[in-house]
C-alpha positions in Angstrom: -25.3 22.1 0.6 -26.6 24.0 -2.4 -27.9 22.4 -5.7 -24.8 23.4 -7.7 -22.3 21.5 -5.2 -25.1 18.6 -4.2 -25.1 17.6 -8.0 -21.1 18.6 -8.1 -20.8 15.8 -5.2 -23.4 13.1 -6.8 -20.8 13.3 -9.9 -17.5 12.8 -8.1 -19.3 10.1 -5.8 -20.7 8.0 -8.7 -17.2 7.9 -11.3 -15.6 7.0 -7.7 -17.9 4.4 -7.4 -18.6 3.3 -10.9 -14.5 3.1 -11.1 -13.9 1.0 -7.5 -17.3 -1.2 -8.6 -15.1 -1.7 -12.3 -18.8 -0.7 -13.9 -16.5 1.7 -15.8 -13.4 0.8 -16.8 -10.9 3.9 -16.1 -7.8 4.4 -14.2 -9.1 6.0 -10.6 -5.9 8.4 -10.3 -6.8 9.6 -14.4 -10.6 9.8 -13.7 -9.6 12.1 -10.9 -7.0 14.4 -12.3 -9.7 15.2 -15.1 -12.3 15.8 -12.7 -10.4 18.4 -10.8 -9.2 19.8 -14.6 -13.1 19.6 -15.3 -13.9 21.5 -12.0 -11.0 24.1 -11.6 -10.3 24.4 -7.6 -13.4 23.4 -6.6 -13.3 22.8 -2.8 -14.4 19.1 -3.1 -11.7 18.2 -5.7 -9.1 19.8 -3.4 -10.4 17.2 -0.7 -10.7 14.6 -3.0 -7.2 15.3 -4.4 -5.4 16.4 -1.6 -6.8 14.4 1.5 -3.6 15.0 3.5 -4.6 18.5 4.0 -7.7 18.3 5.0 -7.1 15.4 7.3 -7.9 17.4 10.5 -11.3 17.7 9.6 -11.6 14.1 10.0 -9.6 14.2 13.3 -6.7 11.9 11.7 -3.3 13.3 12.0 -1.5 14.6 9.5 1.6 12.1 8.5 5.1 13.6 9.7 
């Protein structure tokens, strides 16, 4: 992982954590929708946002 997406993932991973820990008081599904808006299609959004998707890199199966 390269600077620009390590620090990329350190912001995502503390708002998701600051939000679930209630350290910051924000809507998780608001937080999230301005992050992606924030980042554009940024491959860690599209994860984040769209976990469905990438479920087979997990080895879960897809819903359907």
């Amino acid at each position: 992982m390269d600077k620009t997406d390590r620090i990329t993932f350190e912001l995502a991973y503390t708002l998701i954590i600051d939000i679930h820990n209630r350290d910051l008081e924000a809507d998780m599904i608001t937080a999230l929708h301005v992050l992606s808006k924030q980042l554009g299609s940024y491959w860690l959004t599209n994860i984040i946002l769209c976990p469905v998707e990438y479920s087979h890199l997990s080895g879960d199966k897809a819903p359907g």
